[in-house]
C-alpha positions as CSV (number, residue, x, y, z in Angstrom):
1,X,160.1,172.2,137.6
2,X,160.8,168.8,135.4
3,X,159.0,166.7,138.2
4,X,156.4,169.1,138.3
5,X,155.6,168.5,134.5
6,X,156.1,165.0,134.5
7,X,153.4,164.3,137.2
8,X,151.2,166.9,134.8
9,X,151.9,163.8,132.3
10,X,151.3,161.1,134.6
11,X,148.1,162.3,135.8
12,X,146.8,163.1,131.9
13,X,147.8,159.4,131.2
14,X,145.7,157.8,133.9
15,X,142.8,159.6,133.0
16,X,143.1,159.0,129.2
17,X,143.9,155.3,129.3
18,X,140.8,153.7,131.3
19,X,138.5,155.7,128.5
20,X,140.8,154.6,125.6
21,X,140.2,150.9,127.1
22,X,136.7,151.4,126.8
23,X,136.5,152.6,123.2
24,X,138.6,149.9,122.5
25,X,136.6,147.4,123.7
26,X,133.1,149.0,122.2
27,X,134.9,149.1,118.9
28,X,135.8,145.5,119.2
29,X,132.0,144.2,120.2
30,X,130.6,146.8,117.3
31,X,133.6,144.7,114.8
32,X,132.0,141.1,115.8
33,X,128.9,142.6,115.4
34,X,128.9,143.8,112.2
35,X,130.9,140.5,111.2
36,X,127.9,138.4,112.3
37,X,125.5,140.8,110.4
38,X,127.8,140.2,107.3
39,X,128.0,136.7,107.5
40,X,124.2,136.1,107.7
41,X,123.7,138.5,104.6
42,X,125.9,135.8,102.5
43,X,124.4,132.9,103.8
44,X,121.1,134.1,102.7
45,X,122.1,135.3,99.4
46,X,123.4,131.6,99.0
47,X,120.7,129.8,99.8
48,X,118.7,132.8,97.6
49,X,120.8,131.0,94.6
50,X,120.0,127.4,95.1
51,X,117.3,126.2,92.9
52,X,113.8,126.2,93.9
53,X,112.8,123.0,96.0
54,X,110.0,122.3,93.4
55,X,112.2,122.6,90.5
56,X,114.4,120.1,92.0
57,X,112.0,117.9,93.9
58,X,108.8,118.0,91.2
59,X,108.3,116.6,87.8
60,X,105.3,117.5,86.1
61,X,104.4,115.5,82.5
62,X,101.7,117.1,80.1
63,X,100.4,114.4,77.2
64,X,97.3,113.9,75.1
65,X,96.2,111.8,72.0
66,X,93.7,113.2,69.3
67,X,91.8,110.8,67.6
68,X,89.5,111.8,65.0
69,X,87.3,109.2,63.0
70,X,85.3,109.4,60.0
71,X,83.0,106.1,58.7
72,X,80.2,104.2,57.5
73,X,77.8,101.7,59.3
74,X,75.8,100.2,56.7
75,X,73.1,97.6,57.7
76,X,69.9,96.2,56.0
77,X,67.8,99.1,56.7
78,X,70.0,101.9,56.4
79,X,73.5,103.3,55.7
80,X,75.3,106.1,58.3
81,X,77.9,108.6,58.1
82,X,79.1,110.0,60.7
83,X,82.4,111.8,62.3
84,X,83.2,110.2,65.7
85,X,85.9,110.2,68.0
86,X,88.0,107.0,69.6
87,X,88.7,108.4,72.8
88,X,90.5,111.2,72.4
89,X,91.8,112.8,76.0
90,X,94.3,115.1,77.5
91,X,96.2,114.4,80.7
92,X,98.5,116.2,83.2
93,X,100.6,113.9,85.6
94,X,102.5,115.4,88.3
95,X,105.3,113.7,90.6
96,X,106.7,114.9,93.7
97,X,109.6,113.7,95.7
98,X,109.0,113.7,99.9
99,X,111.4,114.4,102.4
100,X,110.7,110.6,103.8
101,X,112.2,109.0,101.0
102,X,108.3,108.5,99.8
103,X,107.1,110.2,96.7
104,X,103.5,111.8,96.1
105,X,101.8,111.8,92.7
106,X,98.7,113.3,91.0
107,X,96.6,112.9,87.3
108,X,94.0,114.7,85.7
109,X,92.9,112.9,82.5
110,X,89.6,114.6,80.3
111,X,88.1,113.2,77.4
112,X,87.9,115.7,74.3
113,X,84.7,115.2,72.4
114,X,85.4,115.6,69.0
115,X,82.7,114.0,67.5
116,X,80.6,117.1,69.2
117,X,81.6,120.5,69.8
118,X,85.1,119.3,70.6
119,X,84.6,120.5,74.5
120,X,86.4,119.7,77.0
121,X,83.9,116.0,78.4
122,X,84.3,114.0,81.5
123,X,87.4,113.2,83.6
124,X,88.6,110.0,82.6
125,X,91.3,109.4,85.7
126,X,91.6,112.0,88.7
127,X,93.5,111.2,91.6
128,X,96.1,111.7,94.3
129,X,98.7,109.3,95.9
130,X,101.6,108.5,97.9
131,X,104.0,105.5,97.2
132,X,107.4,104.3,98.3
133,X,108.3,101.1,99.7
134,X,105.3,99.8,101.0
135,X,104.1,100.3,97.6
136,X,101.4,102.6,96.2
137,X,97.9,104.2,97.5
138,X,95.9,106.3,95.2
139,X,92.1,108.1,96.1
140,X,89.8,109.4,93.2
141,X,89.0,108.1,90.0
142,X,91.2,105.3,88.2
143,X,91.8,102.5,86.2
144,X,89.9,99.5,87.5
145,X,92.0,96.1,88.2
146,X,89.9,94.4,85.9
147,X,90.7,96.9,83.1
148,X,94.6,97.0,83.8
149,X,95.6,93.7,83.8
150,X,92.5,91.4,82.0
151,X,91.0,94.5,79.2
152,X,94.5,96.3,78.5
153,X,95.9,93.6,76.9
154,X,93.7,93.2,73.7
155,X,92.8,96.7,73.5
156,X,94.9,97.3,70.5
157,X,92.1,98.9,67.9
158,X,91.2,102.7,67.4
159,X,87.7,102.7,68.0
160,X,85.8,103.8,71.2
161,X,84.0,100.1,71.7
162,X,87.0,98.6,72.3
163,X,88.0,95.8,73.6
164,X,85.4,94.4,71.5
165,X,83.8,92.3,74.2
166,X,84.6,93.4,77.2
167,X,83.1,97.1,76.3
168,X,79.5,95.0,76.8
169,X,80.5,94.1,80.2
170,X,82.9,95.1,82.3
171,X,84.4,98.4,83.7
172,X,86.8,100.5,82.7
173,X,87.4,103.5,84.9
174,X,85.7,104.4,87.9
175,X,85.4,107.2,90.3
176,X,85.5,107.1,94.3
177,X,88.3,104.3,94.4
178,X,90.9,103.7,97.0
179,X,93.5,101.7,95.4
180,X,96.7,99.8,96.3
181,X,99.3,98.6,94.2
182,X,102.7,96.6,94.7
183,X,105.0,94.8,93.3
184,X,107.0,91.9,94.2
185,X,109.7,91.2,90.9
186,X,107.8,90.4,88.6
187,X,104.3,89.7,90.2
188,X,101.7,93.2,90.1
189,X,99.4,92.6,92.8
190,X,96.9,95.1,92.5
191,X,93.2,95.9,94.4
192,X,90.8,98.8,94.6
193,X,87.2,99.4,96.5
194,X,84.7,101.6,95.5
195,X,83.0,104.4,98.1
196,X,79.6,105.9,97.2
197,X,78.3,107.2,100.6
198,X,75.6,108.5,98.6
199,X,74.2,104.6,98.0
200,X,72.8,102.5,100.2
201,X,75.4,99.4,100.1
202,X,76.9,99.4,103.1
203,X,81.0,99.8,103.3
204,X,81.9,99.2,99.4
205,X,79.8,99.1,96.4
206,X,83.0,97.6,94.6
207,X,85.5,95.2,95.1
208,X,88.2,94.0,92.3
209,X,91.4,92.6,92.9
210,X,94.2,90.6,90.7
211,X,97.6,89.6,90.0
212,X,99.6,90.1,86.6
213,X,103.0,88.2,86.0
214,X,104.9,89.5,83.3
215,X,108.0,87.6,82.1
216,X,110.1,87.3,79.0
217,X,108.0,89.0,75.9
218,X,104.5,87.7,78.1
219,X,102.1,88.0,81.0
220,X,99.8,86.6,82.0
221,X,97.0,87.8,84.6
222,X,93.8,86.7,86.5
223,X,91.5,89.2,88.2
224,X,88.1,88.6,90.6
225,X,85.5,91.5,90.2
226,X,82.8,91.8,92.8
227,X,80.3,94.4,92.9
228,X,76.6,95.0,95.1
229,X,73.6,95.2,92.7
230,X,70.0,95.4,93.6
231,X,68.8,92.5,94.9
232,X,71.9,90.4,94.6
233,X,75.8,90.5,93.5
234,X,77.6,90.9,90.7
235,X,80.9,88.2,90.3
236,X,83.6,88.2,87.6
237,X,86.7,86.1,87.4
238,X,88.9,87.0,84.1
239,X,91.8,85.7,82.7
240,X,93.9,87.3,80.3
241,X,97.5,86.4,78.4
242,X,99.5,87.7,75.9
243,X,102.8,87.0,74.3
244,X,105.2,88.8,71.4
245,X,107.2,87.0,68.8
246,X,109.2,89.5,67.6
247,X,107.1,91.7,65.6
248,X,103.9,89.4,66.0
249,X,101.8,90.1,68.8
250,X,99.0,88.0,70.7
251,X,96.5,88.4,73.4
252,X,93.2,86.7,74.5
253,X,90.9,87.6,77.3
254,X,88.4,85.7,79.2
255,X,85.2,86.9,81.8
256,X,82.6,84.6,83.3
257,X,80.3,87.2,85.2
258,X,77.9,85.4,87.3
259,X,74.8,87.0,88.6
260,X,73.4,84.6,90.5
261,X,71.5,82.8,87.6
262,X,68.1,84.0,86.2
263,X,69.3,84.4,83.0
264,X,71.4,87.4,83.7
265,X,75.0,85.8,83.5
266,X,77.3,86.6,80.6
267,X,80.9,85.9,79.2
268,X,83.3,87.4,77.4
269,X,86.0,86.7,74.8
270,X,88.5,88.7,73.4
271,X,91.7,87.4,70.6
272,X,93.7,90.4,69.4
273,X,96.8,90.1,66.8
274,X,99.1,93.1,65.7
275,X,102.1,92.1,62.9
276,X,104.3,95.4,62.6
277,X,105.3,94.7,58.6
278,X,108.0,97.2,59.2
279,X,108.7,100.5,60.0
280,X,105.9,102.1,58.9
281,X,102.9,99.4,58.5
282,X,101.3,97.4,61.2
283,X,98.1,95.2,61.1
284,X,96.1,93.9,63.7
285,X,93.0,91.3,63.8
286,X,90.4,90.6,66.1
287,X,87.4,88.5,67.0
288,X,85.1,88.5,69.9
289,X,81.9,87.1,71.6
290,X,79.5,88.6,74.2
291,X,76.9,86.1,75.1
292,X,74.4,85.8,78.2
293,X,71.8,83.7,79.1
294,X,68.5,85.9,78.0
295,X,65.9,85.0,76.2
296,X,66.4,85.5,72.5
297,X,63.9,88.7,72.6
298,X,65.8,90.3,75.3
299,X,69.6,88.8,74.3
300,X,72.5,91.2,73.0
301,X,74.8,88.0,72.4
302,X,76.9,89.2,69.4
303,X,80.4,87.9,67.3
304,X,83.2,91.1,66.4
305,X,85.5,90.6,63.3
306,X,87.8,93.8,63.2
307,X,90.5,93.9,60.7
308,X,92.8,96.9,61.0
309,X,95.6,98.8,58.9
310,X,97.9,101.5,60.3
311,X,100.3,103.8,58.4
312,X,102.6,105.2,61.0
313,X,104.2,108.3,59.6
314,X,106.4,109.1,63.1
315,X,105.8,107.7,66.7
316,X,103.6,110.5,67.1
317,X,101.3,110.8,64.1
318,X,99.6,107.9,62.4
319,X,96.7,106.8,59.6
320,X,94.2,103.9,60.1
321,X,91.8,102.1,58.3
322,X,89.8,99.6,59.5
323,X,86.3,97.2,59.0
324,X,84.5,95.7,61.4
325,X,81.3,93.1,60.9
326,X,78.7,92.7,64.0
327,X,76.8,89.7,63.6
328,X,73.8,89.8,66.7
329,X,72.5,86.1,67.3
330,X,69.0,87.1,67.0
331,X,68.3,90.2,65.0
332,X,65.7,92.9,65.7
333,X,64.9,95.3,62.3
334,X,65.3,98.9,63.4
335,X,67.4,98.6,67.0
336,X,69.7,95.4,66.9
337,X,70.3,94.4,63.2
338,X,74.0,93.0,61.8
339,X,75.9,95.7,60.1
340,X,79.5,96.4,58.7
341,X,81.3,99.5,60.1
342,X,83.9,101.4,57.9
343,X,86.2,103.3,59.6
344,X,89.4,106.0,58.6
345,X,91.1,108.2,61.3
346,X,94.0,109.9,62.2
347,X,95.9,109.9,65.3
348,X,98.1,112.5,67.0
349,X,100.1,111.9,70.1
350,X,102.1,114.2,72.2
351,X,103.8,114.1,75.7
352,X,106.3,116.8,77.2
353,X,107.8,116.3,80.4
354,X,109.3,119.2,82.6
């Protein structure tokens, strides 16, 4: 009877245990399973926490300067008031680091008109570029060479026709540029072509390149400007230096902008000083001369005197004041007379960077 029973048991066993096995073994690929499922769940909520790439990778700057002017030109024939504007603008700059080591930037820069309605005018820089290494490649409008490194260094005053005489000739900023830039220490090599397919110059309609070498409290730069007119070319070479002595600053700028003769060639001189008298008062002087070639009917040629006084209230907010005398060689009543300009402002400067 026992033997009888305990082959009952044995035969219950070996049917239980293969089916036990097998639950086993499901339970075991459901566990690694569900482990797996688990373990991609954290990984994602991880990577959920990191900070955004742009946040981390992106720097974006938003800046502007406000520069409203109020003044008198008075001249032999008539006195005029007027409120103006000396180039007020808002900007946005963007950086953004790649994942090639290289690093991709952008700028919008508008003029505010505030000697109109105060709207919103045209862009002054908008462009797009990549640098790194190899140095830098922007496409859109920019600062020309010949501003950067020859104009820039005696535009000190708060006025819209500034600097004094390159304003008559030269340019400032232009659109359709492709630009490069690098540099090697202290040498700025720097060149730019302009593209209008819209002209009928064929490949570019501008061409300026130069080189700026800035040392110890100086620099000094030359630049070589040419540009496709009708009916010939347009050459510049300019010069430019300037040097600080602790709180005495000097520049000077020359242009000799050649034409090919036939009384259309012209030349340009520019001396700026600024003496900070301390914290909160600065002066600055200036002379200039534009002269060309032209008959004395047809001839702009004209000598600058500025004399300037700045109240600085913070590094952000400052009062000017400032005369300037324009003495034209030859003198036409009603359209090119010599006058005296008068000139108050304020200035407001901001720039946040996130």
């Amino acid at each position: 009877m026992n033997n009888i029973k305990f082959k009952k048991s044995l035969i219950t066993l070996a049917l239980v245990l293969p089916a036990f096995a097998s639950y086993a073994e499901t339970s075991e690929e459901s566990l690694k399973k569900q482990l797996t499922e688990i373990q991609t769940r954290l990984a994602q909520l991880e990577e959920s926490k990191k900070p955004a790439a742009t946040s981390d990778n992106t720097a974006i700057n938003f800046y502007g300067s406000l520069r409203p002017t109020f003044g008198l030109t008075s001249s032999d024939s008539k006195d005029s008031w007027d409120v103006g504007d000396a180039l007020s603008r808002i900007g946005i700059a963007a950086e953004h680091k790649l994942s090639n080591g290289m690093t991709g930037f952008a700028k919008g820069e508008f003029k505010v008109q505030i000697q109109g309605d105060a709207h919103f005018g045209d862009a002054r820089k908008a462009y797009v570029g990549i640098k790194g290494d190899f140095g830098r490649v922007a496409i859109g409008k920019q600062d020309t060479t010949q501003y950067a490194i020859i104009g820039d260094p005696v535009d000190i005053f708060n006025r819209a026709s500034t600097p004094l005489a390159y304003d008559d000739a030269s340019p400032f900023r232009q659109q359709e540029m492709v630009s490069y830039r690098k540099s090697f220490g202290n040498l700025e090599f720097r060149i730019e072509g302009q593209f209008k397919g819209e002209t009928d110059v064929e490949g570019s309609d501008l061409v300026n390149g130069g080189f700026k070498y800035t040392g110890d409290s100086f620099t000094v730069a030359a630049a070589y400007l040419t540009k496709d007119l009708a009916g010939t070319d347009e050459n510049t070479v300019g010069i430019s230096g300037s040097k600080s002595f602790g709180d005495l600053y000097i520049a000077a700028a020359y242009q000799d902008i050649d034409r090919g003769g036939n009384g259309q060639d012209r030349t340009t001189i520019d001396i700026a000083g600024a003496y900070k008298i301390n914290n909160t008062y600065k002066v600055k002087m200036g002379y200039s001369v534009f002269s060309d070639d032209l008959m004395p009917v047809d001839s702009t040629e004209i000598t600058r005197i500025n004399a300037t006084v700045e109240w600085h209230g913070s590094p952000d907010f400052y009062l000017f004041a400032e005369v300037q005398n324009n003495n034209y060689e030859d003198e036409i009543e009603g359209s090119r007379e010599d006058n005296n300009q008068f000139t108050v402002g304020m200035r407001y400067n901001f720039d946040y960077s996130f």
